[in-house]
C-alpha positions in Angstrom: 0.0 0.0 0.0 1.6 3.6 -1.0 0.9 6.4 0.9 1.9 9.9 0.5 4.0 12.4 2.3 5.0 15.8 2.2 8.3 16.4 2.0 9.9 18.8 4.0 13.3 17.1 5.4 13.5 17.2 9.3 14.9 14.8 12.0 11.2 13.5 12.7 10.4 12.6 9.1 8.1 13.3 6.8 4.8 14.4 7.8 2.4 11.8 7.0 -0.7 13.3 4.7 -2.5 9.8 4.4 -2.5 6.0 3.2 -4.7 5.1 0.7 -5.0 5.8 -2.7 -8.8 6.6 -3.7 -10.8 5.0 -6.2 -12.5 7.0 -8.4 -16.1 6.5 -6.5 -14.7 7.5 -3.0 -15.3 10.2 -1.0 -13.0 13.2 -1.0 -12.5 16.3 1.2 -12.3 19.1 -1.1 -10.7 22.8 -1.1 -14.9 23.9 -1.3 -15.1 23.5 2.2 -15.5 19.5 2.1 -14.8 17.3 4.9 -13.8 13.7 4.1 -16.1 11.7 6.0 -13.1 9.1 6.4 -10.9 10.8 9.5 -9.0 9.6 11.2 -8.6 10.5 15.2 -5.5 12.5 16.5 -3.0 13.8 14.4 -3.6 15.2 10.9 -6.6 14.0 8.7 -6.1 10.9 7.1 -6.7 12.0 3.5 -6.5 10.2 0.5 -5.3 11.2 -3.3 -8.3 11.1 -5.7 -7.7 10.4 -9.0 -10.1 12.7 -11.1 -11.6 11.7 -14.8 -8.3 11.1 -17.1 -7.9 14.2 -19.2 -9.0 13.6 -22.9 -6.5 16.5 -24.2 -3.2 14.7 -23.6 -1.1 15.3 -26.6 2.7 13.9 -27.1 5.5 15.2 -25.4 6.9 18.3 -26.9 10.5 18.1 -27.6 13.0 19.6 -25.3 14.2 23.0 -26.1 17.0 22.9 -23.5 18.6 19.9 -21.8 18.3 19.0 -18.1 21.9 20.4 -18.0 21.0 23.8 -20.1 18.0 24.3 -17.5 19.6 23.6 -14.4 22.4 26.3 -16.0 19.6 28.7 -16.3 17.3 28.1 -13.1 19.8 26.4 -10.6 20.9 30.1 -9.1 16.9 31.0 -8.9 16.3 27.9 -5.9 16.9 28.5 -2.4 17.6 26.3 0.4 15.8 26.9 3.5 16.2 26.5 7.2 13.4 26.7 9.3 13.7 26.6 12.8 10.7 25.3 14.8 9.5 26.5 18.1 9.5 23.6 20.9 6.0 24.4 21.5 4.9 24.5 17.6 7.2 21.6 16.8 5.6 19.1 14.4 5.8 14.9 13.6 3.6 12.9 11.1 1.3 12.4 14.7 0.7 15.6 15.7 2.3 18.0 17.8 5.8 17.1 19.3 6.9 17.8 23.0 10.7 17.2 22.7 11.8 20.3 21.5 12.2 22.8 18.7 13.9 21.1 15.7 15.8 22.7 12.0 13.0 22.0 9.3 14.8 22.0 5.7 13.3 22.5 2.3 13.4 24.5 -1.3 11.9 27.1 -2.4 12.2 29.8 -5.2 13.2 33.2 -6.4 10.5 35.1 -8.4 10.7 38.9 -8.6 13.8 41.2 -8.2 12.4 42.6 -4.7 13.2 39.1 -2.7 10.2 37.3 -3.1 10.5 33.4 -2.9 7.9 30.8 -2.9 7.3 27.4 -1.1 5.8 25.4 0.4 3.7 26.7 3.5 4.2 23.1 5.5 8.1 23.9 5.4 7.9 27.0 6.9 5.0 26.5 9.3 5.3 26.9 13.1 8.8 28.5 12.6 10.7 30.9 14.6 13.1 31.7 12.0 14.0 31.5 8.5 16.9 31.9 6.5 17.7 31.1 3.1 20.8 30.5 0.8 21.2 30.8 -2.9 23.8 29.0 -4.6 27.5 29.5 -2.8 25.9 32.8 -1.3 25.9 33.4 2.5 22.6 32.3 4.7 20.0 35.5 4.9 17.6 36.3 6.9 14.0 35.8 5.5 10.5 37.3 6.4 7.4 34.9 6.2 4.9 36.7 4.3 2.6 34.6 4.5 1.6 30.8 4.1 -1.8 29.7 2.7 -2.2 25.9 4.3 -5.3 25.6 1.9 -2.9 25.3 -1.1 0.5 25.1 1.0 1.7 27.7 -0.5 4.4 30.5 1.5 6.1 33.3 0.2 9.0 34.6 1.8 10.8 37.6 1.4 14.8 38.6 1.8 16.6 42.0 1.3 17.3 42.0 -2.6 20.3 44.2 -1.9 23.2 42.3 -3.4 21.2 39.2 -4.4 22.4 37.6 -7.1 20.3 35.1 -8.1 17.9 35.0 -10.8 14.3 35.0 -10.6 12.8 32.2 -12.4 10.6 32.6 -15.1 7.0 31.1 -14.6 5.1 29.3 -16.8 1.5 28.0 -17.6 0.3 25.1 -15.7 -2.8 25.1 -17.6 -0.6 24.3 -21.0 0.7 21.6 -19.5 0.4 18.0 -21.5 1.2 14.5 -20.1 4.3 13.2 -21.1 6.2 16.2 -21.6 9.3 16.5 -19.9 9.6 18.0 -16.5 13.2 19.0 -14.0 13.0 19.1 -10.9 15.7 21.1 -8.5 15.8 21.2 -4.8 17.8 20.3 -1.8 16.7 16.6 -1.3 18.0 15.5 2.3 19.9 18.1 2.7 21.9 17.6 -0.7 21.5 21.3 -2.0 20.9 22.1 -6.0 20.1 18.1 -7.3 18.6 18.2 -10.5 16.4 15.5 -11.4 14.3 14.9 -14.4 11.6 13.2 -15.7 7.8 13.4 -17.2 4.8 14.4 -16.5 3.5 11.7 -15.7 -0.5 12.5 -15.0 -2.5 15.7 -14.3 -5.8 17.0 -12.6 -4.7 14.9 -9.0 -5.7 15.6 -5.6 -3.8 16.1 -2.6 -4.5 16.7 1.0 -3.4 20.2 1.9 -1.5 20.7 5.4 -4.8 22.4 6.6 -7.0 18.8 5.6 -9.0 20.3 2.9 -7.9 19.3 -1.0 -5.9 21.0 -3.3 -7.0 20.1 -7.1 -5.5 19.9 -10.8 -1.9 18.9 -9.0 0.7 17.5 -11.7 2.2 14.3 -10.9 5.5 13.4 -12.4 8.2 10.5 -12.3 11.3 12.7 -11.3 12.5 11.8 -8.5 11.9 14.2 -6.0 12.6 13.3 -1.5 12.3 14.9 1.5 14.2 18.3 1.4 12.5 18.8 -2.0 9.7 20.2 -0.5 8.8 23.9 -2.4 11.4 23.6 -4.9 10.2 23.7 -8.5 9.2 21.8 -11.2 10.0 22.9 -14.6 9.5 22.3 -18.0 11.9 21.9 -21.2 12.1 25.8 -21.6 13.2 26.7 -17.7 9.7 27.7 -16.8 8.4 26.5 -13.2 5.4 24.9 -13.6 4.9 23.5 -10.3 6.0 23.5 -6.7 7.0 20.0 -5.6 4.9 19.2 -2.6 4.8 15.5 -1.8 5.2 12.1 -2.6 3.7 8.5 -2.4 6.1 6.0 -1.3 5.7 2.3 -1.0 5.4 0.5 2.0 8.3 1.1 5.1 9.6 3.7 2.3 10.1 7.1 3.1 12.3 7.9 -0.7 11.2 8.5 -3.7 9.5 5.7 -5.9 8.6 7.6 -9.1 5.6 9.0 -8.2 5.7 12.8 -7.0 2.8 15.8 -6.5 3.0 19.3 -7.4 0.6 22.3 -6.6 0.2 23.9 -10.2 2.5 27.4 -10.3 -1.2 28.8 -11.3 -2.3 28.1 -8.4 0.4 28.9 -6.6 0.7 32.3 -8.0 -2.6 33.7 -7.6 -1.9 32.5 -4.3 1.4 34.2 -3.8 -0.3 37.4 -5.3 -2.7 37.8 -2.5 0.0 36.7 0.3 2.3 40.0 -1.2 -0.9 42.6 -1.5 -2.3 41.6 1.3 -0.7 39.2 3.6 -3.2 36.7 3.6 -5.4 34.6 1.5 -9.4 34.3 1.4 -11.1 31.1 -0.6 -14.6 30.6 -1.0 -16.3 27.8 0.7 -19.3 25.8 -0.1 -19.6 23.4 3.1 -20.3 19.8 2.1 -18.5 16.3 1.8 -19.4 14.7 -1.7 -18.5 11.9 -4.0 -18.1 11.7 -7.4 -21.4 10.2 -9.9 -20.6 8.5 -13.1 -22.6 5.9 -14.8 -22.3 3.2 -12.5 -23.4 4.8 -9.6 -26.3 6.1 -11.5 -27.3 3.0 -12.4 -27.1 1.7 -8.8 -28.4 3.8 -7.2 -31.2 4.9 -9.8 -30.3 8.6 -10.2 -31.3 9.0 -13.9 -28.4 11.5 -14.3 -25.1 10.2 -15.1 -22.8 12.7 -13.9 -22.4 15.3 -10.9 -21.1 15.5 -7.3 -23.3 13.5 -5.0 -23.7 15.5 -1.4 -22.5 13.0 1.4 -23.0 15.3 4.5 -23.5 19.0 5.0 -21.2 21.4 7.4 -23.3 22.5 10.4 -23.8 26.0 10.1 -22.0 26.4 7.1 -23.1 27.9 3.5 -24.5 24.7 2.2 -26.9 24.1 5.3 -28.0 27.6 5.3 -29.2 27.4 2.0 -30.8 24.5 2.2 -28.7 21.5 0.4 -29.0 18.4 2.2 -26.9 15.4 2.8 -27.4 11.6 2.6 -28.8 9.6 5.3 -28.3 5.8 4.2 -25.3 4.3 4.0 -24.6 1.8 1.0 -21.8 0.1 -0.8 -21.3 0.4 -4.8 -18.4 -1.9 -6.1 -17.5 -2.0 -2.5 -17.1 2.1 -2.1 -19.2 3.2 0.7 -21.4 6.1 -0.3 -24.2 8.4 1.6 -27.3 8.0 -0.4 -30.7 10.6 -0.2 -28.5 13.4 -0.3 -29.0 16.1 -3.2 -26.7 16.0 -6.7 -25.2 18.9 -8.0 -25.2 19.0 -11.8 -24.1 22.1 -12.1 -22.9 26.2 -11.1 -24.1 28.9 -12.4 -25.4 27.0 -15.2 -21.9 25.0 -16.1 -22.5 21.7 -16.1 -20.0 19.7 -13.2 -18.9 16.0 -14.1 -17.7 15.6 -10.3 -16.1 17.0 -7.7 -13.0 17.8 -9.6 -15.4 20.4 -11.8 -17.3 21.5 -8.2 -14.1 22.5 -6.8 -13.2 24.5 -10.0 -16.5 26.3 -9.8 -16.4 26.9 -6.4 -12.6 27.9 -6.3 -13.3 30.5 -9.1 -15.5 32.9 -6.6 -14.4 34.7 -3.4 -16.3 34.6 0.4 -19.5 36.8 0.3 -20.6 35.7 -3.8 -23.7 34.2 -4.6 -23.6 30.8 -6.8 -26.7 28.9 -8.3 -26.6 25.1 -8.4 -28.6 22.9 -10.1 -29.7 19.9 -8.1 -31.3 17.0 -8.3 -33.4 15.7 -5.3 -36.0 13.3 -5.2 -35.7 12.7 -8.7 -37.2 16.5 -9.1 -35.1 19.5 -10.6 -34.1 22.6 -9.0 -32.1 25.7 -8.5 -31.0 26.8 -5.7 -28.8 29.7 -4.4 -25.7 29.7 -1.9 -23.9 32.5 -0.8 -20.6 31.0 0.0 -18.8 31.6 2.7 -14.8 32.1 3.9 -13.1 29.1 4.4 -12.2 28.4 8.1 -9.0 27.3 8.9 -8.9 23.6 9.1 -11.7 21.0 7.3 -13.9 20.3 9.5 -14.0 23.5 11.5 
């Protein structure tokens, strides 16, 4: 059984994000304000990595305009290593908190404006007391946390761009991004700064439990081989542009390295993010409020829906946007192809008159409006049509809450 892992390197390990891989029918917690219904007690959610529908775009691998070597030339001077010292009392393991003492947290992260700004990830810099960061054969330097989004695990940090010599590296479009086009990765894996390692993309639209327990969507996996310590470095394509931030990994059983199979939060997302973080200092996502599955054709025809698509509501957030407006939950519990599902809760077919496949389309929707906006879904309850309006809410802190 794999399971996957963030991969910040610190003497306690990797920090745990979950240990099963989903099947397409199961229930996943979503960055809409979904909760899985699957937690586990103490320690972080147990979370699992949905596989949403295969992408009908792929297209062949474009040919490399640059070499591995050529890129790592051009970006290598643009990725920082980062220390993060952790407070005793804030001190993190896979379990939950940790009472032994502070510990040195280290990871990658990178350059991307000429005033200091640099990106990662937001679980390697989380709970720190200090920060410093070193480009290349340069000295150690003090960095500011911005701000860190757990939602997407996205940070930004920022140093005094006085003297800095590094490059900032040029970011691309995750959205153009095809499976089976060649990808580099660059970090500091265990502490071994500036490895380059390359491989494909090897899937798109994934999802991954963010630090925070809710999901972050349309992550890239890829097949270069990325460890702890890689943890907010980027991943970039055949012309030197990041288009990803390497976040985790799944590893095989009693393995804690890489076994080809690595998670990256798409640079899209984590620049709108970074945006907000740098104007603001924080970030705001809209939240919906409800735990669903996904509905395709066989679940129709179990469980009689007559629609063949849509996000099936499994329970409903008390208090939350969902309840307020009225969308209900399931309140049978049955088994389809041995996935456990709600049943007699409502199916969303659709936002603001777009139709939404599953979740992976609900979170999109949802994602694309801020806290206070009003969204109509179409629903299906009782085999009778409807519309019905939410006014979505700001996301709290961690799912569930």
């Amino acid at each position: 059984m794999s399971s996957l892992k963030k991969i910040v390197s610190s003497p306690f390990g990797s920090g745990l994000l979950g240990g099963l891989v989903a099947l397409a029918l199961g229930v996943v917690a979503i960055s809409t304000g979904l909760i899985s219904v699957e937690q586990r007690e103490g320690g972080p959610s147990a979370t699992t990595v949905a596989q949403a529908p295969t992408a009908t775009d792929a297209q062949p691998a474009a040919a490399a305009d640059r070499t591995v070597g050529q890129v790592y030339e051009q970006d290598g001077q643009g990725v920082a290593y980062i220390e993060a010292e952790q407070d005793a009392s804030t001190s993190t393991s896979p379990f939950g908190p940790m009472q032994e003492g502070g510990a040195t947290a280290t990871g990658s992260g990178f350059l991307i404006d000429n005033a200091g700004h640099i990106v990662t990830n937001a679980h390697v810099v989380g709970g720190s007391s200090s920060v410093t960061v070193k480009f290349g054969d340069g000295e150690a330097l003090d960095a500011e946390v911005l701000g860190a989004d757990d939602s997407t695990d996205v940070a930004v940090l920022r140093v005094d761009p006085a003297g800095l010599a590094a490059t900032p590296l040029e970011l691309g479009d995750s959205d153009d991004v095809k499976v089976g086009d060649p990808a580099v990765a660059i970090g500091n894996p265990y502490g071994l700064d500036r490895t380059v390692t390359s491989g494909i993309i090897s899937a798109l639209q994934r999802q991954i439990s963010a630090p925070n327990g809710f999901t972050i969507s349309d992550v890239i996996q890829t097949d270069a081989a990325i460890n702890p310590g890689n943890s907010g470095g980027p991943l970039i394509d055949a012309e030197g542009r990041v288009i990803g931030i390497n976040s985790q990994i799944a590893t095989g059983s009693g393995s804690s390295g890489s076994v080809g199979i690595g998670f990256a939060v798409p640079v899209n997302t984590a620049e709108a993010v970074a945006s907000q973080i740098i104007d603001d200092g924080s970030v705001e996502h809209a939240y919906l409020g409800i735990a669903g599955a996904d509905v395709d054709a066989g679940v129709a025809e179990a469980l009689d829906l007559g629609i063949e698509q849509g996000a099936l509501v499994q329970d409903v957030t008390p208090g939350g946007p969902a309840e307020e407006a009225g969308i209900e939950g399931g309140d049978a519990n049955v088994s389809v192809e041995g996935i456990p599902l709600r049943t007699g809760g409502d199916l969303i077919t659709a936002v603001d008159g777009e139709p939404v496949a599953g979740m992976d389309e609900l979170i999109a929707a949802i994602d694309a409006n801020q806290p206070g906006d009003t969204v109509t879904l179409d629903l299906l309850r009782d085999g009778a049509t409807s519309e019905i309006q939410v006014e979505l809410g700001d996301r709290p802190a961690e799912a569930g809450g």
